[in-house]
C-alpha positions, 0 to 999 in steps of 0.5 A, spaced: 912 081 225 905 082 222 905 088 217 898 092 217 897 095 210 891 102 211 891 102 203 892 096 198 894 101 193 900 104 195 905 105 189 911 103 194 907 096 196 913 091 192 919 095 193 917 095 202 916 088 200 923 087 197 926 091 203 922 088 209 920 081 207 925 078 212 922 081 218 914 080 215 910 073 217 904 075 216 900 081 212 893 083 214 889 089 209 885 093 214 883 100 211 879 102 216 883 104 221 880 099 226 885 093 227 891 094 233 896 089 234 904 088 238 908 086 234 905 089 228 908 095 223 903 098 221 903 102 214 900 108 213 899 115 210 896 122 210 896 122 218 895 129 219 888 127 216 887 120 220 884 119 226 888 120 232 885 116 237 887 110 232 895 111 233 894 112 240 892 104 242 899 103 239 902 107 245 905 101 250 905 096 244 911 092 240 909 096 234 912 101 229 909 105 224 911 106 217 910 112 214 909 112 207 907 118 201 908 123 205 911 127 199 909 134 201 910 133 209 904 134 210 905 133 217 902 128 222 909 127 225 905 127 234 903 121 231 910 119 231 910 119 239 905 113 240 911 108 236 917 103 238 919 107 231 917 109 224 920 108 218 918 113 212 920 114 205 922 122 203 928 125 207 929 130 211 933 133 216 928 134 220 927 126 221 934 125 223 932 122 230 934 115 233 928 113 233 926 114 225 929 110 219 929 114 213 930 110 206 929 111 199 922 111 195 923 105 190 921 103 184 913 103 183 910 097 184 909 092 177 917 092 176 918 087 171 925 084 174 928 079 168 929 084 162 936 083 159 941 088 162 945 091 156 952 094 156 951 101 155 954 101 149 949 097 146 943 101 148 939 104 142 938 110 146 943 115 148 937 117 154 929 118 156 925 120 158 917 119 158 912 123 162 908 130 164 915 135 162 911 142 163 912 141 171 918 143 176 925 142 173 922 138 166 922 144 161 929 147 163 930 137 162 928 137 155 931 144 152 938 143 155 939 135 151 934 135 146 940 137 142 944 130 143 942 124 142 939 119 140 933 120 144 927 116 146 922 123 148 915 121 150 911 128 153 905 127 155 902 133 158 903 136 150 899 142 145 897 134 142 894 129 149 899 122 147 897 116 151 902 114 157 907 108 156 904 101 159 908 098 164 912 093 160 913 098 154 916 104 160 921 098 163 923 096 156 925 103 153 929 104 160 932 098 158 935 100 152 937 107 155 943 109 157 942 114 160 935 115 165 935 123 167 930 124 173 928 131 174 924 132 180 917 131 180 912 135 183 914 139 188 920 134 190 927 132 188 926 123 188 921 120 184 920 113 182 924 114 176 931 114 179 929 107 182 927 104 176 933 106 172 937 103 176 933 096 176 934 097 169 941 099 169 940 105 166 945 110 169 941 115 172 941 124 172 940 127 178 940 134 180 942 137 186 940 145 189 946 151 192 942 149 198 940 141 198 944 135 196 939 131 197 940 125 195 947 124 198 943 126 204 939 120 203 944 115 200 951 117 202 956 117 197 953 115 192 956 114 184 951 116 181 952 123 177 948 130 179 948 136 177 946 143 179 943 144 172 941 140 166 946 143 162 952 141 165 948 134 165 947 135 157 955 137 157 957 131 161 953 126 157 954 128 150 962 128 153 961 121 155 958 118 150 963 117 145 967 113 152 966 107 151 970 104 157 968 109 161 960 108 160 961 101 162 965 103 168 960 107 170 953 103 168 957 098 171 959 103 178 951 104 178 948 098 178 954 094 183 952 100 188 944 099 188 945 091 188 950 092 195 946 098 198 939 094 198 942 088 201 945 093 206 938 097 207 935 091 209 941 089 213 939 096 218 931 095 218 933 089 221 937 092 225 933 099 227 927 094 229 931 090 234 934 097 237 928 101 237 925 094 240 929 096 247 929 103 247 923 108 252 924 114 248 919 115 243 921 117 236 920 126 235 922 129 229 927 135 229 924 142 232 925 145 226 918 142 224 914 148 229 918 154 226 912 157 221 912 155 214 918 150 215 914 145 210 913 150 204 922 152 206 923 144 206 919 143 199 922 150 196 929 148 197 928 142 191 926 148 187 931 150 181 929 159 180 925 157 174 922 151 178 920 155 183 917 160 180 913 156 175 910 153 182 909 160 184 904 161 177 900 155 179 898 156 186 897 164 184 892 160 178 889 155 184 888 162 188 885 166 182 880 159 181 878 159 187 881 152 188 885 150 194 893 149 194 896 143 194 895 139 200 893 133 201 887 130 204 889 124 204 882 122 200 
């Protein structure tokens, strides 16, 4: 099958590579919207904002989408209906359809794969984190395990600008940690860093909501540890490091997990494209998605209260400064 990447830049390139090569004998960059084919997987992003008489000349064709970025559910989804199937990343309930395969985000592209994979117990650093920490959940992060240690803490977006690590040197701090806590990002609950971690073999920290246990909707039951807030995670890993066997058990329980999933993940894109191959019904998303203010409801459910109200500061301060709420323009 050809696959037609819209972008060349999409973050997600090597890990959709990783997890679609089997199926893939050809790849072909548009960029314009122009190219159409059968037997094609056309991969594509800020729908909403593309031109729709582009995704109708795939009606009737051997062709699926695969929908990429949308993080903030921008919409798009009629879209949908002109594909055999779609494929996307960033789950929700309301992509619960026969006709839609959801699949975890993945690590960002320039993974280097041949680090050396440390027991935990021979790893400098007790946890990590580097990147903005004034958004989301990432300020309630830091004050909860700035008291264990020890730490590797490289914040960004301080009083004082700091300059972001390279690639190489990133992967090699998540190397040497034995915890990789993974806040949420901008408005939503996965990240590139969780996917990471596990490629490093650092054991990842995930929060979960009251309402949204997101990421055992996404994978299933999972082993990895997840926590309503991050003090019970500070508790939890200041507990566990002083466990020698347990650390390993777990690192190990982690990084066997992540290895069986992803043979498995590859194993049911294989086989979606064959069912979806044969099926009439054109993929829809759930009638949820029609009810008013179901994307901001959907993106408030990844929110802590203190994440939410920050999020509630910035876009009185967009509005204060004349400038738009964040939606993407797919520009």
């Amino acid at each position: 099958m050809k696959l037609i990447w819209q972008r060349s830049d999409f973050f997600e390139r090597e890990w959709i590579l990783e997890i679609l090569g089997p199926y893939i004998d050809e790849q072909i960059l548009d960029g314009q919207h122009k190219i159409v084919l059968d037997n094609c997987i056309l991969a594509d992003s800020y729908l909403h904002a593309g031109p729709q008489d582009y995704f109708a000349k795939f009606r009737g064709r051997n062709a699926w989408l695969l929908h990429l970025s949308d993080e903030t559910y921008e919409g798009g989804y009629q879209y949908y209906a002109n594909f055999k199937g779609v494929l996307r990343n960033y789950w929700s309930g309301i992509f619960a359809s026969p006709g839609i395969l959801q699949f975890p985000l993945g690590h960002a592209a320039g993974l280097t794969h041949n680090l050396p994979n440390l027991e935990a117990g021979r790893r400098s650093y007790l946890w990590d984190f580097a990147g903005d920490a004034g958004k989301g959940s990432r300020p309630d992060m830091i004050r909860a395990l700035s008291a264990i240690g020890p730490s590797f803490c490289l914040i960004t977006d301080g009083p004082s600008p700091v300059e972001s690590l390279g690639r190489e040197a990133y992967q090699r701090i998540l190397a040497d940690s034995v915890f990789t806590p993974c806040p949420m990002g901008n408005v939503h609950l996965e990240s590139f860093r969780l996917y990471e971690a596990l490629e490093c073999g650092s054991i990842p920290i995930l929060e979960k909501r009251v309402t949204l246990d997101y990421f055992t909707r996404l994978f299933g039951p999972h082993p990895i540890p997840t926590f309503v807030s991050w003090t019970k995670a500070a508790t939890f890993m200041a507990r566990l490091r002083n466990d020698s066997e347990g650390l390993r058990r777990l690192q190990a329980e982690c990084v066997n997990w992540w290895s069986a999933y992803k043979g498995k993940l590859c194993g049911r894109v294989g086989a979606f494209l064959a069912v979806t191959a044969e099926r009439n019904d054109a993929p829809r998303v759930g009638w949820q998605y029609s009810l008013p203010g179901w994307q901001a409801t959907e993106l408030l459910r990844h929110h802590s209260f203190a994440a939410a109200g920050r999020r509630v500061k910035l876009q009185v301060e967009r509005i204060v400064k004349g400038q738009k709420l964040r939606v993407t323009e797919g520009r």
